[in-house]
N, C-alpha and C positions, 0 to 999 in steps of 0.2 A: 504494500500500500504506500502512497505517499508520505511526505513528510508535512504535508500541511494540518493544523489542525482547526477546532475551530475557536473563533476569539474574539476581541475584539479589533476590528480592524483598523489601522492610525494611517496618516498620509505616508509616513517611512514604510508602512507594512507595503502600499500602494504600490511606492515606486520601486519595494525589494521584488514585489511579482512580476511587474510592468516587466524588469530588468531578466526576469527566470525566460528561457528558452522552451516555452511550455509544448511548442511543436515536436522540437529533441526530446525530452519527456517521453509526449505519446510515443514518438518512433520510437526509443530504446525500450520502452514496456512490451509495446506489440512484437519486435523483433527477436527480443528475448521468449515471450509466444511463443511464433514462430517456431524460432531454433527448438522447442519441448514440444513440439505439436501441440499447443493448444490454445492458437486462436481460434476465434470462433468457427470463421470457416473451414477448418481444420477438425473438426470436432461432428462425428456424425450423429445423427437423430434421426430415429425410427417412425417419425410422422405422429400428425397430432396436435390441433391447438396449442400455439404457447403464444409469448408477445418480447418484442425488444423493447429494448430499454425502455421506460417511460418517465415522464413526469409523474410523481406522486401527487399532484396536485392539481395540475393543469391535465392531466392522463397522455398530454403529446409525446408524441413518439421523438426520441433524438436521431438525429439522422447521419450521415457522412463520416466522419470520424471521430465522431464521438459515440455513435451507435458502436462501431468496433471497439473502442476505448473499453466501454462502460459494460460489453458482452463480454471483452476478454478478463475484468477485475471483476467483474460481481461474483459474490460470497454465495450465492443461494439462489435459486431458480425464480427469486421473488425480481421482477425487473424493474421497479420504484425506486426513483432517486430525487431527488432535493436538494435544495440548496438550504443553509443555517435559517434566510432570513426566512424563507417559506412556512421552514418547519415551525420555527416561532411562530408564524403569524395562526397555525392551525394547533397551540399551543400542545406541538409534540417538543421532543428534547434531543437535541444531538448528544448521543452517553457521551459521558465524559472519558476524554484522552483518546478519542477516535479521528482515523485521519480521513480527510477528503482526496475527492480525487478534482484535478480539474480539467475544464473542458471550456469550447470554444465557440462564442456566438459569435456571428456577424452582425453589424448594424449600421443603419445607412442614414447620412442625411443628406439635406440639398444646401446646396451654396453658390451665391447670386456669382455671377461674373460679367465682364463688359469685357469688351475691344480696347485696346487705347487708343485715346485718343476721340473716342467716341462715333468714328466712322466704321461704317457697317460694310463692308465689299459686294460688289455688282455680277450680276448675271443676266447677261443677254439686257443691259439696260434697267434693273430691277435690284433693291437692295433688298439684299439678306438677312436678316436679321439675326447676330450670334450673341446679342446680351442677354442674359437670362439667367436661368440656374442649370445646377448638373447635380446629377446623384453620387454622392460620394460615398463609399463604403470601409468599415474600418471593426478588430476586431477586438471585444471584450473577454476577458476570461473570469469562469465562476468556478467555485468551488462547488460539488456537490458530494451528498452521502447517499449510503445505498438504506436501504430500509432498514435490515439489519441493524444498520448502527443509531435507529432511531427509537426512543421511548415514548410510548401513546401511539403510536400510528397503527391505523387498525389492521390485520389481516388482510391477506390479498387474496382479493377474489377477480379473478378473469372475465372480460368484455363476454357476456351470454351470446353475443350476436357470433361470436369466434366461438364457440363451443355447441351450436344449436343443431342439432344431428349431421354433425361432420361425418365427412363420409372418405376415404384418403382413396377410394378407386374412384369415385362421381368426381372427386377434382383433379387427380392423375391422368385420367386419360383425356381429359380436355385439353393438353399437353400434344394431343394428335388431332384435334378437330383442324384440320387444313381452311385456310382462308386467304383471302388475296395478299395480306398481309408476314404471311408465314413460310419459310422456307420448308419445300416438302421433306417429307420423314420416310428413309426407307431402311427394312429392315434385312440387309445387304450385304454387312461386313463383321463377318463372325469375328472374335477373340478384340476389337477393336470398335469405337466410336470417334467419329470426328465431324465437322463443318467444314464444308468446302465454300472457298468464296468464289473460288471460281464461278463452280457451277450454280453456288445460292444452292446448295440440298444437305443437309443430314443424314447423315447413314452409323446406322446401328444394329449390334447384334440382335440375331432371331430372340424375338418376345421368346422363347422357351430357353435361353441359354442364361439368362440372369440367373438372379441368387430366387428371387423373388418381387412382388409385380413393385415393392420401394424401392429397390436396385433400378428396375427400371425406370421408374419416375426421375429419380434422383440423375441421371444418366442424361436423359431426352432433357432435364430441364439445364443442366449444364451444358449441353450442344447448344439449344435454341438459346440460350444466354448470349454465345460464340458468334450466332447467327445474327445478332443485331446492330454488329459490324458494320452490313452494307450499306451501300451505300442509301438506299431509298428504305433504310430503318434508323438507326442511328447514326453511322458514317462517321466509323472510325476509320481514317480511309489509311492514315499509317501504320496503321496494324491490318489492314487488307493488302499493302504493299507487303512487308512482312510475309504474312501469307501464302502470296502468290508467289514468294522468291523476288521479290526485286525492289526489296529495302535491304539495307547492308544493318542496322542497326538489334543488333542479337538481341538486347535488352528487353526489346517491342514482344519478344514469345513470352518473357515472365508477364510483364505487365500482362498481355493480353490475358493468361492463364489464373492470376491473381485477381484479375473483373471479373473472370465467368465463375472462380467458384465463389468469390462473395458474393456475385450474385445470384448462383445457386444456394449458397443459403439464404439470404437474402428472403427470396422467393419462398423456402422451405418455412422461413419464421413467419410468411406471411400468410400464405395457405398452408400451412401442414402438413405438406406432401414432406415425404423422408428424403433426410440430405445425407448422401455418402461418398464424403470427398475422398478423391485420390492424392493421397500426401507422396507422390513421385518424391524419391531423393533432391535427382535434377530441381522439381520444383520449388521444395525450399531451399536449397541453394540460389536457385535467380531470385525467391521473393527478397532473402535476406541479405544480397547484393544492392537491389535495387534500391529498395528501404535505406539499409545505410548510406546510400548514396546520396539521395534526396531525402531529408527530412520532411518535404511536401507530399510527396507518394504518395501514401497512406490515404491522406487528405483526399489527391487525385481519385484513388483508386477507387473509394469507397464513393466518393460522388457520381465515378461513373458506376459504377455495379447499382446505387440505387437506380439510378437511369435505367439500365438495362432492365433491373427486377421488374420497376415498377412498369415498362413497355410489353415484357413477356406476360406480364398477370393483366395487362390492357390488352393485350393480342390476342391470347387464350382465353381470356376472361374465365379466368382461374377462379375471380371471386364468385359469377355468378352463378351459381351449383342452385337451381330452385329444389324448394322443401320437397315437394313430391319424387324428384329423382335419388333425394338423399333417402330419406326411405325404403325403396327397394333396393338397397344395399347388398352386395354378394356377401358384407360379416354376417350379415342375418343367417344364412344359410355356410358360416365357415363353419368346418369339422378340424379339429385339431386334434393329429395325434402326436403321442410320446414318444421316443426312444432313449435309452438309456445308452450312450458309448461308452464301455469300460477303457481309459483312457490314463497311462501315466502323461501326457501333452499337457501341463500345465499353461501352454503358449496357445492357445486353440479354444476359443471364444463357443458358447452353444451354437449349432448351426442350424439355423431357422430358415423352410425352404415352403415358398408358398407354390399351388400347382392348382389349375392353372391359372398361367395371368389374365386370360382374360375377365373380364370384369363382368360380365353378362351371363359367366358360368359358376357353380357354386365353386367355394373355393377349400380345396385341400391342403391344411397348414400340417407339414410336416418338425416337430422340434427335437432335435438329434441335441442330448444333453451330455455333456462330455464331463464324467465323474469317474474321480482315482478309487471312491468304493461307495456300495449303496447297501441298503439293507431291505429284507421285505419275507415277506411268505416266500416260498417258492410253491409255484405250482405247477411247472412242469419245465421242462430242458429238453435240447438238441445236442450237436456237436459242437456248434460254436453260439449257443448265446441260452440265455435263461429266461422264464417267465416268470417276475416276481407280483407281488401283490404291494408294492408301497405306498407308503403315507403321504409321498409327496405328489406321484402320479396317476395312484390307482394302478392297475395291473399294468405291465409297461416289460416292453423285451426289454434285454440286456443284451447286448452281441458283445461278444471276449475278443471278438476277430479273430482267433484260431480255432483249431478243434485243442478240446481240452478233454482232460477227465477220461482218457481214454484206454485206460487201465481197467482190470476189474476192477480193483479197490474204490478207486474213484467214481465210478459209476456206479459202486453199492451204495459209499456212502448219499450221494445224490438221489436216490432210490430212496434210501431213508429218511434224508430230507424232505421231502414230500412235505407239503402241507404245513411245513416249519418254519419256524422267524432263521433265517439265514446271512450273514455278512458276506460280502462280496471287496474281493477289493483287490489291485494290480500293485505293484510293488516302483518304487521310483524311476526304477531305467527298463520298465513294462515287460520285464521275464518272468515275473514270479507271480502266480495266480493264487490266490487265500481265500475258501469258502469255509465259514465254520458256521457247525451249532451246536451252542454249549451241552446242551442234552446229548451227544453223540462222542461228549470228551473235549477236554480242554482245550486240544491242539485242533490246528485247522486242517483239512485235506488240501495240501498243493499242488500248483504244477509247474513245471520249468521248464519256459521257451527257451531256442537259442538264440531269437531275435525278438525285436520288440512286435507287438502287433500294429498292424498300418492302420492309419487313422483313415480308414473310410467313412463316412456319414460326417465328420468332422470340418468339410468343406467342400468345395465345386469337383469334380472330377470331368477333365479331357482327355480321350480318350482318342490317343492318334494313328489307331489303325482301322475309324472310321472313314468311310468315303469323302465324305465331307470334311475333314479335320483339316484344319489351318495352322498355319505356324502361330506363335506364343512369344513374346522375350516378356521376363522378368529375373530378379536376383535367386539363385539357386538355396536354397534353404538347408534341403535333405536329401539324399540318395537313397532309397528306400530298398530298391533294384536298382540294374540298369535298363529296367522297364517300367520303373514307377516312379517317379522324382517327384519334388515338392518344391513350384517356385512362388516368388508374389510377385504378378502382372500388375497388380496397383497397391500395390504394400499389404494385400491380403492375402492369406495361401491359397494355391489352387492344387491338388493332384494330376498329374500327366502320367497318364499308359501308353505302353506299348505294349505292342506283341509279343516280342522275344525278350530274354535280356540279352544286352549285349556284350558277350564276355570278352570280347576283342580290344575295347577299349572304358574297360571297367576303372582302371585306375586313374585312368585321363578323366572320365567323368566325377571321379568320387574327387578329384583335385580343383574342379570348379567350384564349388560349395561354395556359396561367397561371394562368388561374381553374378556378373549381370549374360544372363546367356539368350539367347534365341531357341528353341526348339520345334523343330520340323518333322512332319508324320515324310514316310520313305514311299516309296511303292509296296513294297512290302511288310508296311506298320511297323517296321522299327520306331525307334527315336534319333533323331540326327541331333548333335548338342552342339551347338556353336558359341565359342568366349565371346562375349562381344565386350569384355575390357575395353579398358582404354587403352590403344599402342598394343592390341593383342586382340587377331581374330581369328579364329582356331575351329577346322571344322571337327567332328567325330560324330562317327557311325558310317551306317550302311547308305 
């Protein structure tokens, strides 16, 4: 938090502020962000009603750089802020010894001016007239506190008009209503999304290759962002140079990249569709270049991303979702089931996969829960997974990922498990399997992998000895095989199969780990694994 607090303010206080570089400030907070991943745009959200920053008083929304400011330091999902003399006047209390943070209005006046001399200059025999006034603009800075640090101010409760049967598919796919004003949308380029300026179109992976229908929301609204570039939308026309190749100035791909995902959040905080940014390395490296560069950026950036937001929710008319379409909502009809992944992967987030995306058909929510041990009844088992009765899910498989238990012994005791409160649980480097029931004796019945088990259900799997399969680059994570690897295409894990392993160059691939690689399905569904370092481009496989 800052070092301001609150006080009383004296004309020395005045000119010690006036004197502070409050622009460097915000840069050095947000860039520091940044470098942690966690400005806001940076920061994903699953879709749903929320609000940015606001006035606790006046309920306005802050906007440009001080909306990022005040998103990246708030304490608490509560978005209310104030300033001392406000909260006074609505007899709440800034607690004592709490610091503010500040931030930056504009304010305009007018001021007369004349020619000298008092002559007016001629056109075509006709004087002009230039005495008059001009609008001059200049800029103040306040302190404000977050609610949190306020005493008396009531609970926060959210605008009803933003929470009235929201519906995150009735305002997601209006993301695709084409209109004269929209760059078409095709669903064209698997493993990959982009804007062409060229052409003025979007192209996006197949509706069925996402995680699920907020991946793809989040996706299409960060294109059409991209999209308001052109010329006959916004006309960002140095960043369409850029673009097209024929600007020299490198800097123009972060800025552009830094517009579209704040204003893909942006967008997310305003309709509720889910924001899931791509924290590329590359990209915060250029943000945090740029940033340090200019102190003004930030400023820039975020004036233009509202532009953008607030064009793409005018474009789409994001906001207007009428009440009767919100209603027949496909959640009414979602089915949700459970899976348990028995999982040493403490790196590996639950993975929640919605099917299908469209929006017109009921919706099967698949949640794959990634747990090192569970507990539950057992009521029945296979070779590789179990059927418990738990408290947390209700009956819910458990897959081991291998075959286990395949012993007599082990397979009695599971027999007489039956029916019983049973522990489940994988061991830290996922070799060592432990089922116990105290009724059956102290100790657990085990079992010992040679390897760990692969984390299927735990993320996307590509699958590259399909006909369709496309090449991929992201940083290589894990070598599971040399026909199963685990890279992150947008700093999230995905699984990639092959057909065979490839024991030819087993050790060339286990030495990539680490790097940033391309891989490519063969004619014959191998994996083709290519370095793509920097100063090292390396092919291997078939």
């Amino acid at each position: 938090m800052p070092t301001q607090t609150h006080s009383t303010t004296t004309p020395e206080d005045r000119d010690r502020r006036e004197k502070r570089d409050v622009r460097q400030e915000v840069t050095d907070r947000i860039i520091a962000a940044v470098e942690g991943n966690t400005a806001p745009w940076q920061r994903p959200h699953e879709g749903g009603p929320r609000s940015g920053p606001i006035n606790a008083v006046t309920g306005k929304e802050y906007n440009g750089g001080n909306r990022m400011l005040l998103a990246t330091v708030a304490p608490t999902g509560d978005p209310r802020w104030v300033t001392y003399k406000q909260a006074a006047e609505q007899d709440w209390q800034v607690k004592k010894g709490e610091h503010g943070i500040p931030i930056e209005v504009w304010k305009s006046y007018e001021k007369g001016i004349e020619r000298p001399g008092g002559e007016n200059p001629k056109f075509e025999g006709k004087e002009i007239a230039v005495s008059g006034k001009e609008v001059r603009r200049f800029a103040k800075y306040y302190t404000v506190f977050h609610a949190s640090q306020i005493e008396g101010i009531p609970p926060y409760e959210m605008d009803p008009s933003k929470t009235h049967d929201f519906d995150m598919h009735a305002v997601g796919e209006k993301l695709f209503d084409q209109n004269e004003k929209s760059a078409p949308i095709l669903f064209d380029s698997p493993g990959q999304a982009f804007y062409s300026p060229k052409n003025d179109d979007i192209h996006l992976p197949p509706r069925e290759s996402f995680l699920d229908a907020g991946h793809l929301y989040a996706t299409a609204g960060h294109e059409i962002a991209h999209s308001t570039m052109a010329e006959h939308r916004l006309n960002r026309s140095r960043l369409q140079q850029f673009q097209n190749g024929t600007a020299s100035d490198h800097t123009l791909r972060a800025k552009e990249e830094l517009r579209a995902e704040m204003a893909s959040y942006i967008i997310s905080e305003k309709t509720g569709i889910p924001h899931h940014p791509e924290n590329h390395e590359s990209y915060v490296k250029g943000w945090v270049s740029i940033l340090k560069n200019d102190k003004n950026e930030i400023y820039h950036a975020a004036r233009d991303a509202e532009k953008m937001a607030d064009y793409v929710i005018a474009q789409q008319k994001l906001l207007e979702v009428g009440h009767e379409k919100a209603i027949e909502t496909p959640e009414r009809n979602k089915q949700v089931h459970h899976r348990v992944i028995l999982s040493h992967r403490k790196d590996l987030p639950d993975y929640v996969r919605q099917e299908p995306v469209d929006p017109d058909k009921p919706i099967l929510e698949i949640q794959n829960h990634n747990r090192q041990s569970i507990s539950g009844v057992l009521k029945d088992f296979d070779k590789d997974s179990l059927l418990l009765d738990t408290k947390e899910y209700g009956v819910v498989h458990v897959d081991i990922g291998k075959q286990f238990m395949e012993d007599g012994f082990g397979g009695s005791y599971l027999h007489k498990a039956m029916d019983k409160h049973i522990d489940v649980s994988i061991s830290n480097d996922g070799r060592i399997l432990k089922i116990h029931n105290p009724e059956l004796g102290p100790q657990p019945v085990t079992d010992i992998f040679n390897t760990p088990a692969k984390p299927f259900g735990l993320m996307p799997l590509q699958q590259m000895d399909r006909s369709d399969a496309t090449q991929i680059t992201g940083k290589l994570t894990h070598v599971h095989d040399t026909n199963l690897i685990e890279i992150q295409p947008a700093g999230k894990p995905m699984l990639i199969s092959g057909r065979d392993p490839d024991k030819a160059h087993q050790a060339e691939i286990r030495a990539m780990v680490g790097h940033t690689v391309t891989v490519k399905p063969t004619r014959t569904g191998e994996l083709k694994v290519e370095d793509r370092s920097p100063q090292k481009v390396k092919s291997l496989g078939r």
